[in-house]
N, C-alpha and C positions, 0 to 999 in steps of 0.2 A: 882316276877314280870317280872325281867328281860326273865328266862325261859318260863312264859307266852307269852311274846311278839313273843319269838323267833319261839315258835308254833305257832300261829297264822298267823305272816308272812307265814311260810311254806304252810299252809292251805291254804292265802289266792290264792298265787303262783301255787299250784297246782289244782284251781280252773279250770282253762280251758281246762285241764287233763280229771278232772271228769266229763267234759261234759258229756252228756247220749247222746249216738246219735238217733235220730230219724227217721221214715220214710221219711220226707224230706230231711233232710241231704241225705241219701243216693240216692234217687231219684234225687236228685240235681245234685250229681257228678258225677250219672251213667250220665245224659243228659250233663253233660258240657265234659265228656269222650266221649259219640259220638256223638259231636260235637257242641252242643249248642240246645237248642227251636226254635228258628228257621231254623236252620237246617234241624230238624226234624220234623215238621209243614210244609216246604216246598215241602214234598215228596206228592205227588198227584197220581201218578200212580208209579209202578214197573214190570219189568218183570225181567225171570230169572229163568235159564237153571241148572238144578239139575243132579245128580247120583245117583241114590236111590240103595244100596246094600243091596238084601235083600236074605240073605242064601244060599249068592256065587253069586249070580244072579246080575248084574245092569241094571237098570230101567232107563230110561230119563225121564225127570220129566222137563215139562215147562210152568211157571206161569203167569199169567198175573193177575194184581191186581188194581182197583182204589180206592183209600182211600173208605172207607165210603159208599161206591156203590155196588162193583161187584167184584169176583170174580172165575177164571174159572186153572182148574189143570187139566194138561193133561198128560198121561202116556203111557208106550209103551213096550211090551208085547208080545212076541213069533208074529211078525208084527201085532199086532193088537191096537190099540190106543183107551185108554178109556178116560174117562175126570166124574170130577163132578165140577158145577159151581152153585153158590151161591150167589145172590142176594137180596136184601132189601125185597122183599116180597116173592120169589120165590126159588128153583133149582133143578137140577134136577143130577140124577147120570149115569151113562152109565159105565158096564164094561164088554165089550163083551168077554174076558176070561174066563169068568163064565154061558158064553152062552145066555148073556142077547143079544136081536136083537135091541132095538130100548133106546132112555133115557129113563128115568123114573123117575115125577116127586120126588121133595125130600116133606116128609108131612109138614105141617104147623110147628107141634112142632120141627123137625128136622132144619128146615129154621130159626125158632126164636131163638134155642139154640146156631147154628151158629154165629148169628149176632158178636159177638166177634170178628171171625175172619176178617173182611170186617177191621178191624182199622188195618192198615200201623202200625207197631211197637206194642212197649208191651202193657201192658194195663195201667201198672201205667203211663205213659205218658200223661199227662194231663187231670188224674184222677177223679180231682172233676166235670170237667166239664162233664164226662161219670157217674158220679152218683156210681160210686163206692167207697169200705170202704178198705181204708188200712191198716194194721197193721206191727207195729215192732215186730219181734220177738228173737230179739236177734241175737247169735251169732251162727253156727252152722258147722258142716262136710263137706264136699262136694266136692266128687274128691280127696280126700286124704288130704285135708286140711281144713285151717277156713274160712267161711262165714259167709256176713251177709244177713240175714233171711228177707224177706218182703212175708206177702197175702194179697193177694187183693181178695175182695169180688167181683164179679162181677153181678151177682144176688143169689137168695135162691138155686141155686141149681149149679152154676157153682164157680168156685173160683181157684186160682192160687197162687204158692209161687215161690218166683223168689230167686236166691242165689246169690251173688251179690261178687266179687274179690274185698276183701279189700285192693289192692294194686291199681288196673287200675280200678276196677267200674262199668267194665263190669257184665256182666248177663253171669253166668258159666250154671246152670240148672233152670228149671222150672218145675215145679209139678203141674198140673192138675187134678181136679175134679170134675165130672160134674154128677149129680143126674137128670135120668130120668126112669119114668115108675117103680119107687121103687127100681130101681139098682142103685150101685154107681158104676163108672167108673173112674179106675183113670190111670195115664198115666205122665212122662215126658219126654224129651228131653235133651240133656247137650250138649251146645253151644262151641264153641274154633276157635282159626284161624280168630280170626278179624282183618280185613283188608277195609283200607280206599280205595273208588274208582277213577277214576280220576276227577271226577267233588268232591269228598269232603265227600263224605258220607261212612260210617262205618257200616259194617256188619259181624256177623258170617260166614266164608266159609264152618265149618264142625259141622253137627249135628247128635247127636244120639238118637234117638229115640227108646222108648219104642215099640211104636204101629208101624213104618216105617222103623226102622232098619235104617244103616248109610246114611248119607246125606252129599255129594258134592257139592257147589256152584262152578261153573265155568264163569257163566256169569250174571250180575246187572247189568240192566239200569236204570236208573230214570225218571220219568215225560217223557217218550216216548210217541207220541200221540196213543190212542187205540180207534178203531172202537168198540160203542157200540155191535155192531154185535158178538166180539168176547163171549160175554157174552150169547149167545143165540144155544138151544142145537141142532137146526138144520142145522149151521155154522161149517163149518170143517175149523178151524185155522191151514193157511198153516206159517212154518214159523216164523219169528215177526214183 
């Protein structure tokens, strides 16, 4: 009896051990690692001035973004300056290095596939209320060490897996797959160099991308006031 009891203490003691951790848990402490829900609820617009290295090459890269709305990427190219911008029902692309002369709308399907990107931060960020399905997937590789594993469904044909620093909580890479037209496309990124701004908010400075090659952050603003204007492909955005 006595040895029964003794087990049992043990078990019960190591109870909070065994915890399983869940999509929530993790989702939780990535958001209270950069910074809290409202924190990041409070971001309404951003811009923000990139180095795009791509096979020796730097690229300027300058964003401008409003939650939920609009947004418009502009690049810069042996002196010529393209952009594609992407809005709620519309966009349109321009990239005169390839000898295009004028924008050209983006299709319907193109516009709707986007819609993703229009949200300020990840996608698991206040998930249910975007109608997406998340899953735990355990524990995984990632950059030379262990991660934890989160996808999210975003609809039938688009879906993301986020890997997640089980130390700080951060988002190390992301995995992308987006299904159109019977091809699957797939694609990620791998995040580093987070650094908080002056006003309090937390961002990656260096990304790698699969499809964009290396990525410099040099300059974040937040909630900067922006002229709808910028968002329209007959506007040449001097500046910010």
């Amino acid at each position: 009896m006595k040895k029964t009891f003794i087990l049992l203490t043990a078990l019960l003691g190591a109870l909070p051990y065994m915890h399983a951790q869940t999509a929530d848990d993790i989702i939780n402490k990535n958001i209270a690692a950069m910074g809290g829900l409202d924190k990041l609820n409070s971001i309404k617009s951003i811009y923000m001035e990139d180095s795009n290295n791509v096979q020796g090459m730097k690229i300027p890269v300058k964003i401008w973004q409003v939650n939920q709305k609009s947004q418009r990427v502009e690049f810069s190219f042996s002196g010529m300056t393209g952009f594609e911008i992407l809005r709620k029902d519309s966009g349109w692309s321009f990239v005169p290095f390839q000898g295009q002369k004028t924008p050209e709308p983006l299709t319907a399907d193109e516009v709707k596939k986007g819609q993703d990107q229009l949200y300020i931060g990840d996608a698991f960020v206040n998930y249910k209320e975007k109608g997406y399905e998340v899953t735990y997937e355990g524990k995984d590789e990632t950059e030379g060490s262990e991660s934890y594993k989160l996808r999210v469904n975003i609809s039938d044909s688009v879906s993301e897996t986020f890997y997640f620093d089980p130390d700080t909580y951060y988002v190390i890479q992301v995995k992308s797959k987006v299904t159109a037209s019977g091809k699957v496309n797939e694609s990620s990124r791998t995040l580093s160099d987070y650094k908080k701004t002056a006003d309090g908010y937390i961002f990656p400075m260096e990304m790698v991308s699969s499809e964009q090659g290396d990525l410099k952050t040099y300059v974040v603003k937040v909630n900067i006031p922006m002229d709808d204007k910028i968002f329209s492909p007959s506007v040449k955005v001097v500046g910010k």
